[in-house]
matplotlib code that plots the C-alpha trace (Angstrom):
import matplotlib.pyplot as plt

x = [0.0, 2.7, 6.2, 7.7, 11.5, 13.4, 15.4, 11.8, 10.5, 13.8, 13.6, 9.7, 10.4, 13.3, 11.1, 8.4, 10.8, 11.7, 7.9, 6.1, 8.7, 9.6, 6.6, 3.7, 5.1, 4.2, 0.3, 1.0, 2.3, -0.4, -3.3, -1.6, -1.2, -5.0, -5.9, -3.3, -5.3, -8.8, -7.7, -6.3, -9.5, -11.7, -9.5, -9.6, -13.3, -14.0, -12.1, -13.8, -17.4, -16.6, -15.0, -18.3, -20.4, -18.6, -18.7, -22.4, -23.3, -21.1, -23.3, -26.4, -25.4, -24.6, -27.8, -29.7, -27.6, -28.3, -31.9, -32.4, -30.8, -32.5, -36.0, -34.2, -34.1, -37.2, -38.8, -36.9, -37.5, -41.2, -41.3, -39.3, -41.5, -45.4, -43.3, -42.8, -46.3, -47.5, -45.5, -46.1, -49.6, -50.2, -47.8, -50.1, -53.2, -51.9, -51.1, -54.6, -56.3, -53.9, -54.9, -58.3, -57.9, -55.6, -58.8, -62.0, -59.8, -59.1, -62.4, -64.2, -61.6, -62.8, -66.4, -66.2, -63.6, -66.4, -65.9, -63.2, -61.0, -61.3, -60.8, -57.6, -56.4, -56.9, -55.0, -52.0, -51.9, -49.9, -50.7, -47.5, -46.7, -49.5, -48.2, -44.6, -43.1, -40.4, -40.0, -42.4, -45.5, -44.9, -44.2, -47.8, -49.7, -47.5, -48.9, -52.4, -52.6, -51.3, -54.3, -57.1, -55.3, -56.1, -59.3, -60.6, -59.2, -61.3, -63.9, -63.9, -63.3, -66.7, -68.3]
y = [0.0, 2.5, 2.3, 2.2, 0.6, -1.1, 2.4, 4.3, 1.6, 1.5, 5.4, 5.1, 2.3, 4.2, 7.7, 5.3, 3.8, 7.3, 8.8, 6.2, 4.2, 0.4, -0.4, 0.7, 0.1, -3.5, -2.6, 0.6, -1.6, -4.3, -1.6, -0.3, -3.8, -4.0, -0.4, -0.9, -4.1, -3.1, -0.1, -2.9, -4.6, -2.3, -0.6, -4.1, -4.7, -1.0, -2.1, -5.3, -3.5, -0.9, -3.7, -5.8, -2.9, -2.1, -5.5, -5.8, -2.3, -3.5, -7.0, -5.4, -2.7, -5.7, -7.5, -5.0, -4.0, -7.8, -7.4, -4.3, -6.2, -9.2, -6.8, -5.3, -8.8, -9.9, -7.2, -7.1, -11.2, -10.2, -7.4, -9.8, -12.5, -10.0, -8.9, -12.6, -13.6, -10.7, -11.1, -14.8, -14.2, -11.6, -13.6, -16.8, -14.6, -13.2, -17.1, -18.1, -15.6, -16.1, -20.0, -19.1, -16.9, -19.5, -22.2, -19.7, -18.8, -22.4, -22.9, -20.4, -21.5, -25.1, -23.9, -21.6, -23.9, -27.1, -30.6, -31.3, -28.6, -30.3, -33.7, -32.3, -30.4, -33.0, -35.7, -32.8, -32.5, -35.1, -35.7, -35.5, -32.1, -30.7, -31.2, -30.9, -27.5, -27.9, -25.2, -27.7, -27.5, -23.2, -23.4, -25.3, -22.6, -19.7, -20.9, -21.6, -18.3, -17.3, -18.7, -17.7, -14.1, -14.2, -16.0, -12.6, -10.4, -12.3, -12.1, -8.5, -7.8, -9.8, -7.6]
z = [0.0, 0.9, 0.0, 3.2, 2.8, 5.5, 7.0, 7.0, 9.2, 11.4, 12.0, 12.9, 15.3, 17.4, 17.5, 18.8, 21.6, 22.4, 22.2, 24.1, 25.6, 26.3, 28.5, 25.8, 22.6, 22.0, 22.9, 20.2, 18.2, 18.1, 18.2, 14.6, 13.3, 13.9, 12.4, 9.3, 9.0, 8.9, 6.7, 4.0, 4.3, 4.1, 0.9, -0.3, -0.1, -1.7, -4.4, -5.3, -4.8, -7.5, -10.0, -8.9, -9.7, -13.1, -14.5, -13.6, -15.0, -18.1, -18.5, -17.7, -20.7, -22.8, -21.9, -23.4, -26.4, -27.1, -26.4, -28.8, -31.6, -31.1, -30.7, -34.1, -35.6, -34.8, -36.5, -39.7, -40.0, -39.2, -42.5, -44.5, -43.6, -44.3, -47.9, -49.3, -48.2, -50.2, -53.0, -53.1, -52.5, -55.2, -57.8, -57.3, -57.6, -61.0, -61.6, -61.2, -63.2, -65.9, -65.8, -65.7, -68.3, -70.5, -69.8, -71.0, -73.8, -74.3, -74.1, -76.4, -79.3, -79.0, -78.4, -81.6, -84.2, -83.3, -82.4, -84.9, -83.9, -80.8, -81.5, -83.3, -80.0, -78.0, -80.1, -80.7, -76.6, -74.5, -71.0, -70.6, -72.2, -70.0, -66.6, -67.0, -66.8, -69.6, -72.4, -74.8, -72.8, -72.3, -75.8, -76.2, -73.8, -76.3, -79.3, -77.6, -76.5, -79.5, -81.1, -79.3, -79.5, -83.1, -82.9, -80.6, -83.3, -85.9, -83.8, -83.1, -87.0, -88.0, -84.9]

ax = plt.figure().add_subplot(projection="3d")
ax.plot(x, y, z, "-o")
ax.set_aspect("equal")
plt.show()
């Protein structure tokens, strides 16, 4: 605690003969042992209190730095989560209405070329080419659409 060398100690000791004398100094001397002592503990137990104190304060401050970013997560997996549902959701609504749209079209070309136009589609179409997605059966719904694209504009011309 204080740097007190080996002479310093030696010069306190004879003033303290001299001072209080032969009789007394070993009591003195005990009574400061037991002062020095409590000082060193009670220095010592300061000291751990305010390192205790700072590491706590520094985990709690960590704790919630944590916290905010997970909050911060949370909410950004939450928006990511609403725009993909949307996006899905609107993407398979504009998928539906464009089959549905593909099928009356489909079915006002058979309905208007007759029952041989039909017969003719139906042996042209593969099972096979209808459920796969490969270029061949987008190719098919193309030229379908294709079809009935100009089957409208003949229609709308004889209107």
């Amino acid at each position: 605690m204080f740097d007190i060398g080996f002479l310093e100690m030696m010069t306190i000791g004879i003033v303290a003969l001299l001072v209080i004398g032969p009789e007394r100094l070993p009591e003195v001397a005990a009574k400061v042992g037991r002062y020095v002592g409590k000082a060193q503990r009670f220095v010592r137990g300061v000291r751990s209190d305010i390192s205790r104190e700072l590491e706590s304060g520094d985990l709690k401050k960590l704790i919630g730095d944590q916290k905010d970013q997970i909050d911060e997560l949370r909410k950004m997996v939450h928006t990511a989560t609403k725009d993909i549902e949307t996006s899905t959701s609107g993407a398979l609504k504009d998928a539906q209405s464009s089959v549905g749209e593909l099928k009356s079209e489909l079915n006002s070309s058979l309905s208007e070329s007759g029952s041989d136009a039909s017969a003719s589609v139906a042996k042209n179409t593969e099972p096979e080419q209808l459920n796969s997605p490969d270029d061949t059966s987008a190719a098919n719904i193309t030229s379908s659409e294709d079809a009935s694209d100009a089957n409208q504009q003949q229609n709308n011309k004889a209107s």
